[in-house]
LUMMARSE-716799 format. One record per residue (C-alpha): x, y, z; residue in one letter. Coordinates in steps of 0.2 Angstrom, whole numbers, padded with zeros to 4 digits, always signed. Example, Ala and Ser with C-alpha at 12.3 -4.5 7.8 and 13.67 -1.06 7.14 Angstrom:
+0062-0022+0039A;+0068-0005+0036S;
END
This chain:
+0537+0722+0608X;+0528+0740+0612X;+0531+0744+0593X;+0524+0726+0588X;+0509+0730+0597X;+0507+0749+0590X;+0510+0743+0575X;+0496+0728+0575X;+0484+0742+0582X;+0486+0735+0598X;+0486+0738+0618X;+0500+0725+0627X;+0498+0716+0641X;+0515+0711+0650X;+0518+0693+0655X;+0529+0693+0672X;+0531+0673+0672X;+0550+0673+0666X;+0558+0684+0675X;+0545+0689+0691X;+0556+0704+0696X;+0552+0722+0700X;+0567+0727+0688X;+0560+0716+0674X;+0544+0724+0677X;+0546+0741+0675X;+0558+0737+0659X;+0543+0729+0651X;+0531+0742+0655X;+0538+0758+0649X;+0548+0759+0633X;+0552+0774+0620X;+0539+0767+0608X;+0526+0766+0622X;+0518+0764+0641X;+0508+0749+0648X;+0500+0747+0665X;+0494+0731+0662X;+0501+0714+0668X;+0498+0695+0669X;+0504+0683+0682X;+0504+0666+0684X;+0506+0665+0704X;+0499+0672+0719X;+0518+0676+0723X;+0521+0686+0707X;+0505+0696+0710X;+0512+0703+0729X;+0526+0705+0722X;+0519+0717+0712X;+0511+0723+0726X;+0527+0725+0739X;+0539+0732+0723X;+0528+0748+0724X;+0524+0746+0709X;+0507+0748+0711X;+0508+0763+0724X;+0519+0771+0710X;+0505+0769+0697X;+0517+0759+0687X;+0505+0743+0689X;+0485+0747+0689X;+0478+0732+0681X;+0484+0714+0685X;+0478+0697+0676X;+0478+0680+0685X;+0481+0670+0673X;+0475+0653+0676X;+0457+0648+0675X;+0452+0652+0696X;+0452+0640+0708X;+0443+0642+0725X;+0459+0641+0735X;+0465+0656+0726X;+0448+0668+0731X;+0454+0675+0749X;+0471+0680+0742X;+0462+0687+0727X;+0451+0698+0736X;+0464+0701+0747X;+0475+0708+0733X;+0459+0717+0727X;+0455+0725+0740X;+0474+0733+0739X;+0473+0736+0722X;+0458+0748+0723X;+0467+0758+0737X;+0476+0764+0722X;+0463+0764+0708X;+0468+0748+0702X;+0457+0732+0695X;+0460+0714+0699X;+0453+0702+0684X;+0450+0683+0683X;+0448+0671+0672X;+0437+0656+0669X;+0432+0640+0656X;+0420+0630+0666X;+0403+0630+0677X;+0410+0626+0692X;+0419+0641+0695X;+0406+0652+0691X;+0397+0644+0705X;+0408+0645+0719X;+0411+0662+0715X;+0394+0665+0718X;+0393+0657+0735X;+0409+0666+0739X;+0402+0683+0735X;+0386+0677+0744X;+0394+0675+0762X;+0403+0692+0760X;+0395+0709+0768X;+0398+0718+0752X;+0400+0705+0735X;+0406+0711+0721X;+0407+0706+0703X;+0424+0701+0697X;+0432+0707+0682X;+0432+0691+0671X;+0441+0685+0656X;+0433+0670+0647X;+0448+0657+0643X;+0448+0650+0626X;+0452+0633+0621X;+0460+0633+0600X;+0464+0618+0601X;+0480+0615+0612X;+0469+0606+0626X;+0477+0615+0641X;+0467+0627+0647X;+0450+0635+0642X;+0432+0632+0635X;+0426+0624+0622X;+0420+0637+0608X;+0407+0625+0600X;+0394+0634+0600X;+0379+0619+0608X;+0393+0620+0623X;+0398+0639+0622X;+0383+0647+0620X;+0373+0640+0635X;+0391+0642+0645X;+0390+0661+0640X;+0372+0665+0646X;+0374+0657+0661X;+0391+0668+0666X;+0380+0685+0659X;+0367+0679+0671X;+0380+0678+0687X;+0380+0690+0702X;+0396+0688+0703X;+0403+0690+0686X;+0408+0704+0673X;+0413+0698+0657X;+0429+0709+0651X;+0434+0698+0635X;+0441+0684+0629X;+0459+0677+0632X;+0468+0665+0620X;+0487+0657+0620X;+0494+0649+0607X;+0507+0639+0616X;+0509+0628+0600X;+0516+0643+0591X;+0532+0638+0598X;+0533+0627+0584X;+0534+0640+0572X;+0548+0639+0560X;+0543+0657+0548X;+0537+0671+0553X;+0521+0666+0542X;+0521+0651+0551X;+0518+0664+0566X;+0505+0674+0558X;+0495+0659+0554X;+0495+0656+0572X;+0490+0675+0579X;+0477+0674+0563X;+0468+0661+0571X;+0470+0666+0590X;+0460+0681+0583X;+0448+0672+0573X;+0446+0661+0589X;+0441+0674+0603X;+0435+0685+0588X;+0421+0672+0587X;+0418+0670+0607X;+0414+0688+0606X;+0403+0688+0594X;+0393+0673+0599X;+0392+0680+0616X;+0383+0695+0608X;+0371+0683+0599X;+0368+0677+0618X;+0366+0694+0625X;+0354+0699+0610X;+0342+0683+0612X;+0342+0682+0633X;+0345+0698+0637X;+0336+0710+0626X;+0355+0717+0624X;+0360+0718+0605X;+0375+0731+0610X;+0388+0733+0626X;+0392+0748+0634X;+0412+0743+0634X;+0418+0734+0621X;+0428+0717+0625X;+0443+0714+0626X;+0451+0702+0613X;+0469+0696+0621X;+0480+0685+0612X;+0498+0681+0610X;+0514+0673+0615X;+0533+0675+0611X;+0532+0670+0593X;+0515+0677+0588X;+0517+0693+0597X;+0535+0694+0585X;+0524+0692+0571X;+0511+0704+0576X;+0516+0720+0563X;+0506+0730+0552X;+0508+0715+0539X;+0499+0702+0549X;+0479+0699+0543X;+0469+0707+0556X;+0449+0702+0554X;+0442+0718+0547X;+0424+0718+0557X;+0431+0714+0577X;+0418+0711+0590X;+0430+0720+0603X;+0447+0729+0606X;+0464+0719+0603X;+0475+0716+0616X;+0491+0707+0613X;+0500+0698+0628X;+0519+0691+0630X;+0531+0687+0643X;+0547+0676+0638X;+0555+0690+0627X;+0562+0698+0638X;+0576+0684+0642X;+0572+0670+0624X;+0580+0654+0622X;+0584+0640+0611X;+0566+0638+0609X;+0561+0654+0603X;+0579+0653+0592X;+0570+0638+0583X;+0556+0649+0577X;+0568+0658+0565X;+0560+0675+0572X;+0573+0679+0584X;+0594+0678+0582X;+0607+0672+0595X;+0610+0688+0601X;+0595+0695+0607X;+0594+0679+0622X;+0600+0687+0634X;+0599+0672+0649X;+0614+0661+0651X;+0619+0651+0665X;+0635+0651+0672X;+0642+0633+0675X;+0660+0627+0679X;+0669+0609+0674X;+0670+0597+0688X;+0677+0582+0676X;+0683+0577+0658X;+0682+0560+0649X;+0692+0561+0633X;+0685+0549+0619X;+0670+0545+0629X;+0657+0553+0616X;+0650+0548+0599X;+0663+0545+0586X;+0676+0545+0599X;+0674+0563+0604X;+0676+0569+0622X;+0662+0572+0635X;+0663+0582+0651X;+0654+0586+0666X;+0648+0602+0676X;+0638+0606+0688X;+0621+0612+0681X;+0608+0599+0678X;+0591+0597+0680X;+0587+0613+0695X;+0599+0621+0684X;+0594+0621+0667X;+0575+0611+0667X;+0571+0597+0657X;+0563+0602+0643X;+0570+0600+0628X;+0565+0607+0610X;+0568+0605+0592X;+0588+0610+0594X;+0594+0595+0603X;+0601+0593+0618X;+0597+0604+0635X;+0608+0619+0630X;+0621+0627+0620X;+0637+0631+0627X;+0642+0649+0622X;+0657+0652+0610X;+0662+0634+0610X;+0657+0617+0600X;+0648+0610+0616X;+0631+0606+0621X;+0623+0599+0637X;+0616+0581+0630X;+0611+0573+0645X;+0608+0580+0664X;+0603+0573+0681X;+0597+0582+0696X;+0613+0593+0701X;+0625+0591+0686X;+0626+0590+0668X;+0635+0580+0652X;+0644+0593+0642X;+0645+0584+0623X;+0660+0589+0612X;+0653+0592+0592X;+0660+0592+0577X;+0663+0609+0568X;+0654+0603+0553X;+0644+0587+0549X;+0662+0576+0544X;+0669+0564+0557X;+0684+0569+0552X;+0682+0586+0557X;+0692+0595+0570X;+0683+0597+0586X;+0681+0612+0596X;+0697+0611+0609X;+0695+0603+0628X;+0686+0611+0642X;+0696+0610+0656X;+0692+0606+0674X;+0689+0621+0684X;+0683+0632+0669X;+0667+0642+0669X;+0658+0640+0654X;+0641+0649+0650X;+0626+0638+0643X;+0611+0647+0633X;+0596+0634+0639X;+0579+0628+0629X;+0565+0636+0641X;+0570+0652+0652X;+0554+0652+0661X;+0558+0637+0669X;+0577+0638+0669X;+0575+0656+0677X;+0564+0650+0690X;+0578+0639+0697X;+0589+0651+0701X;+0588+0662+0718X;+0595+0679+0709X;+0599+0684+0692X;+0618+0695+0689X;+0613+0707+0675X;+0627+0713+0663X;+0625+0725+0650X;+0624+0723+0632X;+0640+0712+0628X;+0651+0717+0644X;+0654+0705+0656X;+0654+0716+0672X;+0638+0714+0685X;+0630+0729+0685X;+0616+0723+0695X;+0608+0709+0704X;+0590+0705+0703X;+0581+0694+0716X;+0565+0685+0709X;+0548+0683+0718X;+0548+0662+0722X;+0532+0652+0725X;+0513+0651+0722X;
END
């Protein structure tokens, strides 16, 4: 991912959502190719984390994004966390798409003895209607001048995610994607620079915004070949987080093979039912179900793939699983794959590790193709 980025012209911000481990951390920050101290988190919980690792004392972590547009519940903890992180020369940044947070940070930093001006990203909207502010410019432009006009805001850059990107099925399919997460916060900036040269006498800024975009399948595609906009109003950053583990998802989007997912779950058989499947093929149950493996699904069917053998989980409930015997090609007639028996342990590649990962209490980490633990990994849990 370092070399994607390098290659793109581009600084990398780390995602922690997947794995939210110190271990993880450290893996994604520092690589042959290149070194990072920037991170985004997606809880309160990954943040002190962070914070409690030492990875932040050690210098490994100096810059941490929250990345979900503030809430006011969210503002003593993040001053909180601030306050540490500048023990150590570190920043803190927000984000935010609407009016109303812009004005409760201002009161918030009204009633404090010494306010400050948080470090802000302005969350974009492409499209997806998840998160982030409209960029129409009748909406956008008045939105801008009133955040340049806060007392408690500093506009860093602009932040886009293209989770629809997961639908890629090319590499070009990708690119299209991170083309237009460009063009989209590429524009922000520059209509923000329209508003600081008409209502604020300010045609240039001292520092250069921050253009951040990305996810899995577009930061895969981000080489020297994809089209970068040749005039950009700011500095590109690219940010991922689910590659370090991938998943049957991603495995959709053509960019990755099977063997670079490197999550599985391990399961064991608890029941068999011979002839119970389609076409008179067998069914079987385990114990990982919803907790286990999530429910999202995704353009491969079924809830996971069951490694090394002609089984995938087709249906799941709270705490267990249906294991469904396929055909070894698309023939009824075919053989199947032989029986699963009761007591076995299997181990099921699922659709979404984010979630999946986020159900489980510890990680056992092998290496490469070996089956030996060589270490346990305990993630941070909550909000």
């Amino acid at each position: 991912m370092h070399q994607n980025a390098k290659d793109w012209g581009a600084s990398f911000r780390a995602h922690l959502e997947t794995h939210k481990t110190v271990e993880g951390t450290r893996l994604q920050l520092d690589s042959s190719v290149a070194k990072t101290s920037a991170v985004i988190v997606s809880t309160m919980m990954e943040a002190w984390g962070v914070v409690h690792g030492g990875l932040v004392e050690d210098g490994t972590v100096k810059d941490i994004l929250y990345g979900l547009p503030v809430g006011p519940n969210k503002l003593d903890d993040l001053s909180v966390l601030h306050e540490e992180m500048v023990k150590y020369g570190g920043t803190v940044r927000i984000m935010v798409d609407n009016l109303e947070q812009v004005k409760f940070l201002e009161e918030y930093e009204r009633q404090r003895q010494q306010p400050k001006k948080w470090s802000t990203f302005i969350k974009m909207d492409g499209g997806q209607k998840r998160a982030g502010t409209s960029p129409k410019p009748e909406s956008f432009k008045p939105f801008m001048k009133t955040v340049f006009a806060s007392v408690a805001i500093s506009v860093f850059g602009f932040y886009s995610h293209a989770g629809d990107s997961y639908g890629s099925t090319s590499r070009e399919q990708a690119v299209s994607y991170l083309t237009g997460e460009v063009q989209l916060v590429n524009d922000a900036a520059l209509m923000a620079q329209e508003v600081l040269a008409e209502h604020q006498n300010k045609s240039t800024r001292s520092q250069s915004f921050v253009l951040s975009v990305g996810s899995t399948p577009t930061a895969l595609g981000a080489t020297a070949k994809a089209k970068i906009i040749s005039q950009l109003c700011g500095v590109l950053e690219l940010h991922a987080g689910n590659y370090p583990m991938l998943d049957l998802q991603q495995l959709r989007t053509t960019l990755i093979d099977r063997s670079s997912i490197s999550q599985r779950v391990l399961a064991t058989i608890i029941s068999y039912y011979p002839g119970r499947g389609r076409d008179g093929l067998d069914e079987a149950l385990c114990d990982a179900g919803a907790i286990s493996m999530s429910k999202d699904g995704g353009r491969i069917p079924g809830f996971g793939e069951v490694v090394g053998k002609s089984w995938r989980l087709g249906r799941i409930s709270q705490e267990h699983g249906v294991l469904e015997q396929l055909p070894t090609n698309a023939s009824p007639e075919s053989k199947a794959d032989p029986v699963l028996t009761i007591g076995e342990r299997i181990e099921i590649v699922g659709q979404h590790a984010c979630l999946i990962a986020a159900g489980h209490p510890w990680y056992y980490v092998v290496d490469g193709g070996s089956e030996r633990v060589v270490d346990v990994w305990v993630p941070w849990k909550g909000w």
